[in-house]
MMTF fields as JSON, N, C-alpha, C and O atoms, coordinates in Angstrom:
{
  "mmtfVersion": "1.0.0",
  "mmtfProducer": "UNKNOWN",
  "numBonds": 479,
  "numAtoms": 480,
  "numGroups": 120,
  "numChains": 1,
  "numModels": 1,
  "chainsPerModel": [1],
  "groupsPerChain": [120],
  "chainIdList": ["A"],
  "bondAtomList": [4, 2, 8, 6, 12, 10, 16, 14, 20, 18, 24, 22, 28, 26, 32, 30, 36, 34, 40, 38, 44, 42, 48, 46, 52, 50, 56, 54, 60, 58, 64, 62, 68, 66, 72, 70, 76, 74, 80, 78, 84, 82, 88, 86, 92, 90, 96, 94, 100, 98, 104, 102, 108, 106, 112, 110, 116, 114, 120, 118, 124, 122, 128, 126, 132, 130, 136, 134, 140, 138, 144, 142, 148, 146, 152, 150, 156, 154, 160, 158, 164, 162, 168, 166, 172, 170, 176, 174, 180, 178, 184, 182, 188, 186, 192, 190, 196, 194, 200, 198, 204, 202, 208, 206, 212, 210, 216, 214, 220, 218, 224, 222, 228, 226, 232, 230, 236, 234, 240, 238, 244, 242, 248, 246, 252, 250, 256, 254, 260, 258, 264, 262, 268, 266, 272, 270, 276, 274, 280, 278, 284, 282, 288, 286, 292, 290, 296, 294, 300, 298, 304, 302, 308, 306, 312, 310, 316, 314, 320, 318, 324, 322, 328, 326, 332, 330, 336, 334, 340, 338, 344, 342, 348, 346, 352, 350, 356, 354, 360, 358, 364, 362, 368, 366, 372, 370, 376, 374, 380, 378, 384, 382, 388, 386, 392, 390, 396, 394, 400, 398, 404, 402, 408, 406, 412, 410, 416, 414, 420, 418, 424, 422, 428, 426, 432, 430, 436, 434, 440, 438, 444, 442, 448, 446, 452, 450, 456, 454, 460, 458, 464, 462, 468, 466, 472, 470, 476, 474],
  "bondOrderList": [1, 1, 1, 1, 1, 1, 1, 1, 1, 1, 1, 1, 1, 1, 1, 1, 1, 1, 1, 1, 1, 1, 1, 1, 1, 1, 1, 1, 1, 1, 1, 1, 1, 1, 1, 1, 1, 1, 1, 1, 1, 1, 1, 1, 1, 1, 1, 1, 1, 1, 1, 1, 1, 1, 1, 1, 1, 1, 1, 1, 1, 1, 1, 1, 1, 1, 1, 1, 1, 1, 1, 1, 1, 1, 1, 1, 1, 1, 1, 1, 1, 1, 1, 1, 1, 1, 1, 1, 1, 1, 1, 1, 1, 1, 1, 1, 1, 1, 1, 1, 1, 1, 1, 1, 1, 1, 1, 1, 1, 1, 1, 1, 1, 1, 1, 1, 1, 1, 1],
  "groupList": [{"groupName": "UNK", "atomNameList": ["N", "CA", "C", "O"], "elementList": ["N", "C", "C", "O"], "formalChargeList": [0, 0, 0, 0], "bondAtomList": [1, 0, 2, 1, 3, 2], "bondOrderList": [1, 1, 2], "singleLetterCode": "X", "chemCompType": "L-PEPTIDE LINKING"}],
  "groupTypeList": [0, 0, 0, 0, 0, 0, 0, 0, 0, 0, 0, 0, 0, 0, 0, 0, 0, 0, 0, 0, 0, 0, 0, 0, 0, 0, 0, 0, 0, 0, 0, 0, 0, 0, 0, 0, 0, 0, 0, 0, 0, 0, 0, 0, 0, 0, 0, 0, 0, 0, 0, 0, 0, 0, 0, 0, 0, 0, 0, 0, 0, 0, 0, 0, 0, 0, 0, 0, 0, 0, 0, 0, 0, 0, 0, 0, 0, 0, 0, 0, 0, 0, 0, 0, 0, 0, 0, 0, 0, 0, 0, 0, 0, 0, 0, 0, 0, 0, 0, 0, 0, 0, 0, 0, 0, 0, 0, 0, 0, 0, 0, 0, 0, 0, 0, 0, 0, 0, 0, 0],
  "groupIdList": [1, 2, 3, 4, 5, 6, 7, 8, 9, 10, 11, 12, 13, 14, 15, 16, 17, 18, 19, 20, 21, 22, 23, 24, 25, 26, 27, 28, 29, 30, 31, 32, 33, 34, 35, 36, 37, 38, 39, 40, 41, 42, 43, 44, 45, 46, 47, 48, 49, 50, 51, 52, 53, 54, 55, 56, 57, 58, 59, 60, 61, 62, 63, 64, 65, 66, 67, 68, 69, 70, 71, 72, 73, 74, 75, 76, 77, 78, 79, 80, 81, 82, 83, 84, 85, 86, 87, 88, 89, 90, 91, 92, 93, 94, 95, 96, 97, 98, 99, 100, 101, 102, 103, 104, 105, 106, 107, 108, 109, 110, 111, 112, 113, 114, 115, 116, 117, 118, 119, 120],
  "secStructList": [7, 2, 2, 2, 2, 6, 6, 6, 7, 5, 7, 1, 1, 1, 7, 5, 6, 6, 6, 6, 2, 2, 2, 2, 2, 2, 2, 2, 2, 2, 2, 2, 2, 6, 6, 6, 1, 7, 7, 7, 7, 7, 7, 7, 6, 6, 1, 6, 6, 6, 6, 6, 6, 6, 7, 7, 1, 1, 2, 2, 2, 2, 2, 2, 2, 2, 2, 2, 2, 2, 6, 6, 6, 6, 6, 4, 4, 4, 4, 7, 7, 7, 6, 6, 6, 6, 6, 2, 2, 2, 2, 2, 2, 2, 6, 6, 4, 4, 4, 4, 4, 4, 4, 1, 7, 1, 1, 7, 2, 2, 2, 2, 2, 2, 2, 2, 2, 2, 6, 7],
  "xCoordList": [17.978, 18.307, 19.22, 19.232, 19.899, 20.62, 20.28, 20.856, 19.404, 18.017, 17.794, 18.225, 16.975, 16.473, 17.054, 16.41, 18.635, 19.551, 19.527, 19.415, 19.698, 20.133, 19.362, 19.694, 18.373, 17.192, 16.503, 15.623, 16.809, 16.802, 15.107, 14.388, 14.867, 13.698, 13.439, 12.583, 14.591, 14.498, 14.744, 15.647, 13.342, 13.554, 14.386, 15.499, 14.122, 14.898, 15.154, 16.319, 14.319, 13.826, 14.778, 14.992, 15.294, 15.852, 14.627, 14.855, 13.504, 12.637, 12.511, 12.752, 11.972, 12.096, 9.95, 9.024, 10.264, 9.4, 8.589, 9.199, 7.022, 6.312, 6.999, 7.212, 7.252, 8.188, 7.961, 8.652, 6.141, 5.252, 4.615, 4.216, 4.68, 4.482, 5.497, 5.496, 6.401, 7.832, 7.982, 8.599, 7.406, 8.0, 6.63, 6.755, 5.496, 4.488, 4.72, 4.465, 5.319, 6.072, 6.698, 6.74, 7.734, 8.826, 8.103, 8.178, 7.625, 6.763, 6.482, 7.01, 5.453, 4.091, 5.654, 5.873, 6.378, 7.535, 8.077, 8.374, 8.315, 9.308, 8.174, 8.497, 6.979, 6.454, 6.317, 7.182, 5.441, 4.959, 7.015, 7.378, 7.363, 8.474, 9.101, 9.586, 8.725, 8.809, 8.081, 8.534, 6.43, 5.862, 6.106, 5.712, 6.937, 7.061, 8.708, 9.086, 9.212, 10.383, 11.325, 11.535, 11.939, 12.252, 13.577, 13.51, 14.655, 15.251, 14.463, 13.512, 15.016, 14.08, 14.589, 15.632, 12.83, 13.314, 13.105, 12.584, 13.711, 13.737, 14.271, 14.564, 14.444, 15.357, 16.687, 16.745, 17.629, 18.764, 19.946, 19.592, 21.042, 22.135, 22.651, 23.436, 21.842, 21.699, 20.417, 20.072, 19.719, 18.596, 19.056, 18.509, 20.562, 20.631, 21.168, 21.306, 21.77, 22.404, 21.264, 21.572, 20.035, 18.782, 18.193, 17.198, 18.358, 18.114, 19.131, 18.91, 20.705, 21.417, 21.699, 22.685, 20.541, 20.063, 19.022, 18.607, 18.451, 17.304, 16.049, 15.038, 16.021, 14.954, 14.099, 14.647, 12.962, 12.793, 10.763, 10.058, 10.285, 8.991, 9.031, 10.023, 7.5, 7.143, 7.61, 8.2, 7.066, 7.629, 9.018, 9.172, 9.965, 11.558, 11.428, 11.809, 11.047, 10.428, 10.057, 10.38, 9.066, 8.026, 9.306, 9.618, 9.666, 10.825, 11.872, 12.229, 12.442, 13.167, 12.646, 12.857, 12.069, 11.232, 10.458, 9.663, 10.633, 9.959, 11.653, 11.924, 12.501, 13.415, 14.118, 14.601, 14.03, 13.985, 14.001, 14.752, 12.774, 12.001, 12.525, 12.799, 12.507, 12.9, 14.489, 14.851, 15.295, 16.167, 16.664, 17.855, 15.839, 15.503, 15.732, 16.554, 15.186, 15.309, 16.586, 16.835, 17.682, 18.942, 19.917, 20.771, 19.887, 20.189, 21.373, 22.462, 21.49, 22.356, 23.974, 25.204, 23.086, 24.14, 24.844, 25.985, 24.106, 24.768, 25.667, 26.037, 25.938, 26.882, 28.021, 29.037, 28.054, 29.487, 30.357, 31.514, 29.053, 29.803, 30.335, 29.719, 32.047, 33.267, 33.068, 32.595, 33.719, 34.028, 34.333, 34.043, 34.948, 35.768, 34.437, 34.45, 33.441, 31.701, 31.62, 32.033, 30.792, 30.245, 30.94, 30.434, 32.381, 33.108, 33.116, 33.397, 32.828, 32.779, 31.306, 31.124, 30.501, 28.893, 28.896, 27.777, 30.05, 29.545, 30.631, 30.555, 31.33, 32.508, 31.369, 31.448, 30.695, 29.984, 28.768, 28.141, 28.24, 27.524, 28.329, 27.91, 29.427, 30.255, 30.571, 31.16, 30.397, 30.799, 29.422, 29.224, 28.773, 26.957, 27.077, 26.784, 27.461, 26.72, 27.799, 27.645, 28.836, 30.045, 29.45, 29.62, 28.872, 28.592, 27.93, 28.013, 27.285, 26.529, 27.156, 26.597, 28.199, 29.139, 29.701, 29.932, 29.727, 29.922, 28.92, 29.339, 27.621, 26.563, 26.547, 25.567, 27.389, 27.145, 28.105, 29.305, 27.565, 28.256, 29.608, 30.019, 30.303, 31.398, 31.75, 32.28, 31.27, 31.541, 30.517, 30.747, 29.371, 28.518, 28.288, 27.631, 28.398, 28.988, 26.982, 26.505, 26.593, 24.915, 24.576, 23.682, 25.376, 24.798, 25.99, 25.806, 27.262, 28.356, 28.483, 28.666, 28.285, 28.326, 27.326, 27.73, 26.025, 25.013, 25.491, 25.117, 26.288, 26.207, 27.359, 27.614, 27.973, 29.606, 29.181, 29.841, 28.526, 27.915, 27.084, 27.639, 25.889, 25.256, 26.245, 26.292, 27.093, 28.145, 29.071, 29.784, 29.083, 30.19, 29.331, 29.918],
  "yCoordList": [2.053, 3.271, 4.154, 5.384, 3.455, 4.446, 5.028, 5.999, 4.542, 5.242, 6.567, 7.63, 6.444, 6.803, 8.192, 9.216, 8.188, 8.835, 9.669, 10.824, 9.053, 10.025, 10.547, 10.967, 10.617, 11.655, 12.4, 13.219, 12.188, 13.209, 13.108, 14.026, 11.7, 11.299, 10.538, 9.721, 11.181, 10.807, 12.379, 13.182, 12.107, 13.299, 13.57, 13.24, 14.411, 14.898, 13.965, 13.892, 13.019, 11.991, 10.575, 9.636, 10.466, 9.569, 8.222, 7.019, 8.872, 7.981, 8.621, 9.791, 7.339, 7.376, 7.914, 7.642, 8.988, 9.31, 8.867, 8.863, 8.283, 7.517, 6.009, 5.529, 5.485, 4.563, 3.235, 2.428, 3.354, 2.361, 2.392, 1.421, 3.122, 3.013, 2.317, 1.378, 3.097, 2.097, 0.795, -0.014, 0.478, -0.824, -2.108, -3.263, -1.236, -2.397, -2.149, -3.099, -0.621, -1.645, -1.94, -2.059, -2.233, -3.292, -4.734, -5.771, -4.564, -6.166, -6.606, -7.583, -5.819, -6.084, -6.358, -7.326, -5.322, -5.691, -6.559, -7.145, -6.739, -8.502, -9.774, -10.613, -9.6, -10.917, -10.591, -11.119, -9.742, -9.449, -10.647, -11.551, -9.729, -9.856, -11.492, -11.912, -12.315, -13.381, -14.398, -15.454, -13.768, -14.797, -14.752, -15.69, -13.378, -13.472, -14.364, -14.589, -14.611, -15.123, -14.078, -13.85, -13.385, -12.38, -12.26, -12.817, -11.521, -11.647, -10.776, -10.268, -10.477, -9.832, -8.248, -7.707, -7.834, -6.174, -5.798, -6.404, -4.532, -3.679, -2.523, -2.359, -1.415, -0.073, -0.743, -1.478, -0.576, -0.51, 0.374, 1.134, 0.27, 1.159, 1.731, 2.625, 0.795, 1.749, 2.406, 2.354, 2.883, 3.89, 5.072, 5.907, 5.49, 6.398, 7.293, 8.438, 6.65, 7.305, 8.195, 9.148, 7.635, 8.679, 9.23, 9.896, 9.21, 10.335, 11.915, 13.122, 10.663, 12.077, 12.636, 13.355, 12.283, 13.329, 13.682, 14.424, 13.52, 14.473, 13.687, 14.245, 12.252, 11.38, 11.237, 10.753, 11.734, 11.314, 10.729, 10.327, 10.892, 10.84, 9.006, 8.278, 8.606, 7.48, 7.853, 7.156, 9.321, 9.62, 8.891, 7.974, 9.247, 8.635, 6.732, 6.206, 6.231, 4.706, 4.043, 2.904, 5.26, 5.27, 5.103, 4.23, 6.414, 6.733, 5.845, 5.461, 5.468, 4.241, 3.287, 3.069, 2.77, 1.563, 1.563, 0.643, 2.975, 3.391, 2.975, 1.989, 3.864, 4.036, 2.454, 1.993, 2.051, 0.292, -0.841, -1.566, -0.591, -1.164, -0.743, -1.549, 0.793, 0.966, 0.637, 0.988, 0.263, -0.336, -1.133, -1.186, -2.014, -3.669, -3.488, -4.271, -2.308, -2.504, -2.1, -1.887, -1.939, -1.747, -2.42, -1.751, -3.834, -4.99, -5.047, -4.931, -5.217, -6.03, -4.565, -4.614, -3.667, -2.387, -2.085, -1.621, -2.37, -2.394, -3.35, -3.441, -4.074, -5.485, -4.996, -5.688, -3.82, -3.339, -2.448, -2.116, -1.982, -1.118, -1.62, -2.318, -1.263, -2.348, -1.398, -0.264, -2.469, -1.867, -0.549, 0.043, 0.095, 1.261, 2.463, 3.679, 1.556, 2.517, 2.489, 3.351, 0.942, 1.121, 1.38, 2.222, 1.02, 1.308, 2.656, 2.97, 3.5, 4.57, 4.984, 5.595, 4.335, 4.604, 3.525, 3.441, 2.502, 1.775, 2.328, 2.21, 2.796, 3.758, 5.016, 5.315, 5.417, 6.674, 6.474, 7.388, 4.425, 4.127, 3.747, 3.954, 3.218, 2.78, 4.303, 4.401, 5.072, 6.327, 6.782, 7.3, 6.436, 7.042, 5.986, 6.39, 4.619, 3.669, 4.074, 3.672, 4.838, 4.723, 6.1, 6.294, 6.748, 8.128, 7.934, 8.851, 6.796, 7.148, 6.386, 6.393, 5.756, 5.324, 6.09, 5.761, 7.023, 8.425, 8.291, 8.835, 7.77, 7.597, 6.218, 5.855, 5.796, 4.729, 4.802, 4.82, 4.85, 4.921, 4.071, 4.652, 3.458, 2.294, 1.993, 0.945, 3.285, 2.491, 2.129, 1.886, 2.123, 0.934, -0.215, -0.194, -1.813, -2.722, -3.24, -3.627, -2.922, -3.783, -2.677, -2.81, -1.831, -0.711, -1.305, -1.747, -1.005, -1.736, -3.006, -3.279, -3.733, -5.637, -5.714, -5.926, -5.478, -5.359, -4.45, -4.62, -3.499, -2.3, -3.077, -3.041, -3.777, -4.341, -5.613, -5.897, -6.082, -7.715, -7.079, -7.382, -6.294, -5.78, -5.403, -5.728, -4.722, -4.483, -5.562, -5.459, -6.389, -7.433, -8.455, -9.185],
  "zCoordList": [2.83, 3.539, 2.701, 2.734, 2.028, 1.158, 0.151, -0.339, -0.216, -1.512, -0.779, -1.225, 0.576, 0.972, 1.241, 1.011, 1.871, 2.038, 1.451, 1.861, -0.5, -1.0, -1.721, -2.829, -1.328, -1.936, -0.843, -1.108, 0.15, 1.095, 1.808, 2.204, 1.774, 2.357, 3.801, 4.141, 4.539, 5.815, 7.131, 7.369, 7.663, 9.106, 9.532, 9.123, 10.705, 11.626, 12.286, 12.677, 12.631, 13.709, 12.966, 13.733, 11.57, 11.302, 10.794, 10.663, 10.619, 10.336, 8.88, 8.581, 7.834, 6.221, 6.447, 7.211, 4.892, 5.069, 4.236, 3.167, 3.999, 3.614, 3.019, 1.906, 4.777, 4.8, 4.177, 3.555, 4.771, 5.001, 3.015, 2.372, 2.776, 1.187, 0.453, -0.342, 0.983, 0.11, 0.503, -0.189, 1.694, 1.988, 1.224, 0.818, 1.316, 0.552, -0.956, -1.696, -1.696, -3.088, -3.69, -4.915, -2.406, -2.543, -2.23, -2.889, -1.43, -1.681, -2.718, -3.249, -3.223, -4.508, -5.643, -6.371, -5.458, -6.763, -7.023, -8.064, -5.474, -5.235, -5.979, -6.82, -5.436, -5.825, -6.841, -7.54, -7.603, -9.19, -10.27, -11.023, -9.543, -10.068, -10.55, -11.601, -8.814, -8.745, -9.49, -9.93, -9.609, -10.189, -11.68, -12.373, -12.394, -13.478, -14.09, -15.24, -13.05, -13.231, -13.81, -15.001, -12.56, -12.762, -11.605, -10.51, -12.003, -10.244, -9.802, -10.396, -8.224, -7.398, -7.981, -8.349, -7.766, -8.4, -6.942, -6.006, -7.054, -5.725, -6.243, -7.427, -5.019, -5.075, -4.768, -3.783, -5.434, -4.538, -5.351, -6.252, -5.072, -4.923, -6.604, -6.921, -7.435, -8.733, -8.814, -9.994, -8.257, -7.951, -7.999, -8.719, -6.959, -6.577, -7.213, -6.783, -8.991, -9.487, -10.564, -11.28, -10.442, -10.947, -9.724, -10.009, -8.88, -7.429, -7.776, -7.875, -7.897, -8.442, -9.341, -9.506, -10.335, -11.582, -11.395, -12.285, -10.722, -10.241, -10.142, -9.714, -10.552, -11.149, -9.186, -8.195, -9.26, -7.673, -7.907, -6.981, -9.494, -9.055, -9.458, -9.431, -9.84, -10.664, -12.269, -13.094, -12.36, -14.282, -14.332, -15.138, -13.549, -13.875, -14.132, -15.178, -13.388, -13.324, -14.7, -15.037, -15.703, -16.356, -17.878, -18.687, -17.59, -18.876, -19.101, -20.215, -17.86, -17.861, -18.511, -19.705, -17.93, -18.682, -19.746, -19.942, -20.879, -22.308, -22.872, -23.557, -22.444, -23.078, -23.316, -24.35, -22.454, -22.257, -23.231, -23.884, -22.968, -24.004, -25.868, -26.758, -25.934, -27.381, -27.424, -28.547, -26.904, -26.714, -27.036, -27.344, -27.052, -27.716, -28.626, -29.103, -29.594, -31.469, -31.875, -33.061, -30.696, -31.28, -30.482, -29.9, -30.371, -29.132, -30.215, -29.653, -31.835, -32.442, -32.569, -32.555, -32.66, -32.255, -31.227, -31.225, -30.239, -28.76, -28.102, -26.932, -29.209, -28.288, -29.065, -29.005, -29.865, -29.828, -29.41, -29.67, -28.315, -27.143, -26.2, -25.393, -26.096, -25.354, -23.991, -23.906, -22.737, -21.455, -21.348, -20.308, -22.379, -22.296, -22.134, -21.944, -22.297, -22.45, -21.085, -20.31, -20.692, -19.157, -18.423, -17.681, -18.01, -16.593, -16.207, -15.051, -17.085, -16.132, -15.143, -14.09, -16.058, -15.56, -14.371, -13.865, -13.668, -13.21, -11.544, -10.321, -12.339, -11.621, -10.838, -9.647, -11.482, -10.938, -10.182, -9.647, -10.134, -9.388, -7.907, -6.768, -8.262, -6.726, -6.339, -5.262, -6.757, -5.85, -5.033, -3.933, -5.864, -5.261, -4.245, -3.12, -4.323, -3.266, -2.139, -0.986, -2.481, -1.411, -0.427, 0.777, -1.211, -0.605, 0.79, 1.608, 1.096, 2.32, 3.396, 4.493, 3.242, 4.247, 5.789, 6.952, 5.117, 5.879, 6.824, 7.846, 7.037, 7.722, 8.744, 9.393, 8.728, 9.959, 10.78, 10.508, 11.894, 13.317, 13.349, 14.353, 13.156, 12.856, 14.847, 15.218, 16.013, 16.691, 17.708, 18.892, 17.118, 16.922, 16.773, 15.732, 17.245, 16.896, 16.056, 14.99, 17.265, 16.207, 14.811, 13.975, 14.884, 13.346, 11.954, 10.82, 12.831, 11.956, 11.118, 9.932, 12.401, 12.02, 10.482, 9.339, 10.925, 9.364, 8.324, 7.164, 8.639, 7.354, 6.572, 5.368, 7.577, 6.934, 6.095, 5.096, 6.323, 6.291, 4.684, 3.628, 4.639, 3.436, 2.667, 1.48, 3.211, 1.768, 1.394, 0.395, 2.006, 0.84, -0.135, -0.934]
}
């Protein structure tokens, strides 16, 4: 839901829109994923930080996973980029995942109890 949130793919009605697509491939991903020995792939709360660059088609998916890949040929270069690199990129994902907090009822106890429970 928070993918969902923050790309701005949910109605008036609070229903996600081509819900039923996303949810069969998150399936197909999960298993593909599984039978390759893989953790489980899915959307989740680092998604949203290519939602909020604008990334919303399959192309973003596509490039990711080019750029990825050429990646690899500079694995022995990259292990000398210190914390002082990622924490901020990881800093600017806890703000994206924090952003939709603002969205649950808190006095709600059956909306709360799960939203509280998913986030720890």
């Amino acid at each position: 839901m928070g993918v969902v949130t923050q790309g701005g793919l949910i109605d008036k009605n609070q229903h996600v829109l081509g819900g039923g697509r996303a949810l069969i491939t998150g399936a197909v991903a999960t298993t593909i994923g599984a039978i390759l020995g893989t953790s489980t792939t899915t959307a989740y709360a680092e998604s949203t930080s290519g939602i909020a660059a604008g990334g919303r088609t399959d192309l973003t998916a596509i490039v990711t996973a080019l750029l990825f890949a050429l990646s690899s040929m500079f694995v022995p270069l990259l292990t000398v980029v210190t914390s002082a690199v990622t924490v901020p990129a990881l800093v600017i994902v806890g703000i994206l995942m924090m952003s939709n907090v603002q969205y649950i009822d808190w006095n709600k106890m059956e909306l709360a109890v799960p939203a509280f429970l998913q986030s720890s």
